[in-house]
C-alpha positions in Angstrom: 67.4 -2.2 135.2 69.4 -5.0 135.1 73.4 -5.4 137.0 74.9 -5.5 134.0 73.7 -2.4 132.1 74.6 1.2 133.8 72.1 4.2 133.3 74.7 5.7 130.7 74.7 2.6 128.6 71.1 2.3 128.6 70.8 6.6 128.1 72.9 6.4 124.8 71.7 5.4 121.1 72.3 2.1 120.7 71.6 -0.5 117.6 70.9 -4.0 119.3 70.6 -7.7 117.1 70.2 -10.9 118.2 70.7 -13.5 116.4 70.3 -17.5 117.6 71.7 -20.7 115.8 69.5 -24.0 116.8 71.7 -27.0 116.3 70.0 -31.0 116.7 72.3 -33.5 118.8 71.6 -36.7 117.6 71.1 -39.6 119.6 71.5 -42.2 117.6 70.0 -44.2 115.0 67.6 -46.7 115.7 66.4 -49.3 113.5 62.7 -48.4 113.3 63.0 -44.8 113.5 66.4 -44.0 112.1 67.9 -40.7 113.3 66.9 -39.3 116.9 67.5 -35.8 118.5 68.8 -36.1 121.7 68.7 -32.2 122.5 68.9 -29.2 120.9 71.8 -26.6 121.2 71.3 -23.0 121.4 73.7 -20.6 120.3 73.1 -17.1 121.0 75.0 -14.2 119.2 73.6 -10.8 120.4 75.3 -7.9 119.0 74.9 -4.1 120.7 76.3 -1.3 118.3 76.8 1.9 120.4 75.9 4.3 117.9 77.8 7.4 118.8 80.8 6.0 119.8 80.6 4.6 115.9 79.6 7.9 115.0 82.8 9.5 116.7 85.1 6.6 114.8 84.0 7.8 111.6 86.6 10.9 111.1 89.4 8.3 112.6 88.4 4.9 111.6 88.9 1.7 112.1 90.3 -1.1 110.3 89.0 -4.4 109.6 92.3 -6.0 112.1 90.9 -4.3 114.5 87.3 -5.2 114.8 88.3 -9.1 114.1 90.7 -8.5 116.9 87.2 -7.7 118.7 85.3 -10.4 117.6 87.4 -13.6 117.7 88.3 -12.0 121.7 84.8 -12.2 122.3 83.9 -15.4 121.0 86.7 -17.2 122.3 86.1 -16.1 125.9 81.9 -17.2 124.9 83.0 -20.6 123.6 85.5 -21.2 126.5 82.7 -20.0 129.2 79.5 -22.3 127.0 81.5 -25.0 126.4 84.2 -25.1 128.6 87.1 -25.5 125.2 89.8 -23.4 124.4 87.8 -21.1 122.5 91.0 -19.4 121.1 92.1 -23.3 119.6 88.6 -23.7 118.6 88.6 -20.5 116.7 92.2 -21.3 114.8 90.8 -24.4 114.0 88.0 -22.9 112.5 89.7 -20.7 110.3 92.0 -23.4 109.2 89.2 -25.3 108.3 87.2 -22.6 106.5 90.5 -22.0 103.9 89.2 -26.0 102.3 85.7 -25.0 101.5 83.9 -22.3 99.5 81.6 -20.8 101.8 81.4 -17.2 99.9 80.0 -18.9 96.9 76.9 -20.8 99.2 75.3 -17.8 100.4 75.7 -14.1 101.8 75.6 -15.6 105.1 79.0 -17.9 103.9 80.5 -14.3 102.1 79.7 -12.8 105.7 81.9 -15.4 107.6 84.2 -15.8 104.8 85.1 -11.6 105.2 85.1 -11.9 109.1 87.3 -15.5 109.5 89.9 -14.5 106.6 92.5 -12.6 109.0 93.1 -9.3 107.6 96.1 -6.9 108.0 96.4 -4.9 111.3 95.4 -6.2 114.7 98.9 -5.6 116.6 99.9 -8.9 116.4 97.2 -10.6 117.6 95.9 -12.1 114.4 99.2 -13.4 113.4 98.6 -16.8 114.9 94.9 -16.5 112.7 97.2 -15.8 109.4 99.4 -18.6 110.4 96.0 -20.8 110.6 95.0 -19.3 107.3 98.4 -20.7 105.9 97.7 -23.8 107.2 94.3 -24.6 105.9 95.5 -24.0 102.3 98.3 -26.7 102.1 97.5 -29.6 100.7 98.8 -32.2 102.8 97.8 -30.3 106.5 95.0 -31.9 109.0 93.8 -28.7 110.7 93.0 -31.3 114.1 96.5 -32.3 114.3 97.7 -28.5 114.9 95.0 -27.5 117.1 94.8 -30.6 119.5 92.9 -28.4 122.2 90.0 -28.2 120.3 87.9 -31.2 120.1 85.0 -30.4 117.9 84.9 -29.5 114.3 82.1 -27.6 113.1 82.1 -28.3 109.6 82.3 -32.4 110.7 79.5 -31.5 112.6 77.6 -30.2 109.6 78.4 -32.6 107.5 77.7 -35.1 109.8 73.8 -34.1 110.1 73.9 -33.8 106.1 74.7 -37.4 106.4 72.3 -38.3 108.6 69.0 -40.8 107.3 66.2 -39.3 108.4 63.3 -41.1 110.0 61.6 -43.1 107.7 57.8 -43.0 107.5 55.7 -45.5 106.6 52.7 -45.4 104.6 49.8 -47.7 104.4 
């Protein structure tokens, strides 16, 4: 049994997903190869549902402000401790960002993020800086970067910048 897990936890119905996101870092283009990968970056998203304390919410429920309030707590604190950024920044940033593209319309996975990074009602104040980042990303004449200096990356540049990429060429003879 590992530290981290107590005999109650592990005693309890649980529904447990993992899911991983593989991203390429690029090293640099070379002129007989074109586009190199430097590494690969692992993100890891595991998610651990205890079913009876959901079970038990069901008669008092929950609103959608209140699990986002849950989720973008979490994944700030895993972005600062991975990557060593203001997760929190990182996060507004992201949701300004998100309000200048259509990601519902790509795929589920893009209605998915669309429904969880659109602040909803609720969350006691704590989303209220998200709404305000919401605001943000739909004027016309706002650079999401220039509000949320204590973010460095982008990751929709980042995207967009391997969709950019030349792949290596391969010759044929």
């Amino acid at each position: 049994m590992s530290s981290s897990a107590s005999a109650f936890t592990l005693s309890r119905p649980v529904y447990s997903l993992h899911n991983e996101l593989h991203l390429p870092v690029p090293e640099g283009k070379s002129h007989t190869t074109g586009e190199r990968v430097k590494s690969i970056v692992a993100f890891s998203f595991p998610f651990t549902i205890l079913l009876d304390a959901l079970a038990a919410e069901i008669g008092v429920g929950r609103s959608l402000g209140d699990d986002q309030v849950a989720v973008y707590s979490e994944l700030a604190a895993q972005l600062t401790n991975a990557f060593g950024v203001d997760g929190r920044s990182c996060l507004l940033r992201f949701v300004c960002e998100m309000q200048r593209r259509a990601l519902a319309e790509w795929t589920i996975v893009g209605e998915l993020l669309t429904v969880l990074f659109n602040p909803s009602k609720g969350g006691e104040g704590f989303l209220d800086d998200f709404r305000v980042a919401k605001k943000l990303g739909k004027a016309d004449c706002v650079l999401c970067s220039d509000h949320y200096t204590e973010c460095p990356i982008s990751v929709f540049n980042y995207f967009e910048s391997l969709s950019n990429a030349t792949l290596p060429q391969v010759v044929t003879e």
